[in-house]
N, C-alpha and C positions, 0 to 999 in steps of 0.2 A: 553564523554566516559562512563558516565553513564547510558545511554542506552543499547551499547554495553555489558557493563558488565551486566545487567538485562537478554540480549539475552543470555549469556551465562551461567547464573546463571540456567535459566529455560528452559534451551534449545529450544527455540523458534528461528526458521530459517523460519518462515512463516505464515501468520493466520491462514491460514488450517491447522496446528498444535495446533491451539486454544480451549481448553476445557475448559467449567466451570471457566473463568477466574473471571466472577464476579466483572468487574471491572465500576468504578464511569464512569470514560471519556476515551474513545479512539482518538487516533489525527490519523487521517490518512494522506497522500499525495495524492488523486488520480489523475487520468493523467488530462492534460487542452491540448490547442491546437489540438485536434481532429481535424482531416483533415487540417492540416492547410495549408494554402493555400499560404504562404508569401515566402519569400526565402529562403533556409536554413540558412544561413546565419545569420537572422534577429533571428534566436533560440537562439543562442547563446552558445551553447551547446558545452563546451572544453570537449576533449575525455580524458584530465589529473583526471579531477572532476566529472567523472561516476564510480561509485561502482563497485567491482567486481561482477559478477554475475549480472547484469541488463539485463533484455528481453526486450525488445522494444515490446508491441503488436502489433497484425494486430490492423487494423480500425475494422473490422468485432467483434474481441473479444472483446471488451470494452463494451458492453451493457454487455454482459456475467459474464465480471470479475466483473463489477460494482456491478452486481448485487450479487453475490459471494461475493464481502467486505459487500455489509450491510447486507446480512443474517448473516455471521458472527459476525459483529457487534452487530448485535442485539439477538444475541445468548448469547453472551459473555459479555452483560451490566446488568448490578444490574437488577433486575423484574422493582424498580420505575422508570427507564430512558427509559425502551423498551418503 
């Protein structure tokens, strides 16, 4: 809940919302299994323990967003960690 509450302390609902954060470390999640090719199944993926508000990318957008989280990131890390 500590996160959460950080989210709403700073009203942060998205990195593109992110200025001047200045922060030491960022922890991301970014996506894995691109194209995966197994069975659905095999994801494992309960529809109980998906967040509200989750977008499933296309395949096509992920080079895009990927590269969209490390500008950000690297916008938003102390000068000594860029």
């Amino acid at each position: 809940m500590v996160i959460q509450e950080l989210l709403e302390k700073y009203k942060i609902k998205d990195m593109v919302d992110w200025e001047n954060i200045n922060a030491d470390l960022i922890i991301t999640d970014p996506p894995f299994g691109i194209q995966f090719s197994g069975k659905p199944t095999n994801y494992h993926r309960n529809v109980k323990n998906v967040v509200d508000g989750y977008v499933e990318w296309k395949v096509s957008e992920y080079g895009w967003k990927t590269q969209q989280l490390l500008a950000c990131v690297k916008k938003n890390l102390k000068p000594k960690w860029r």
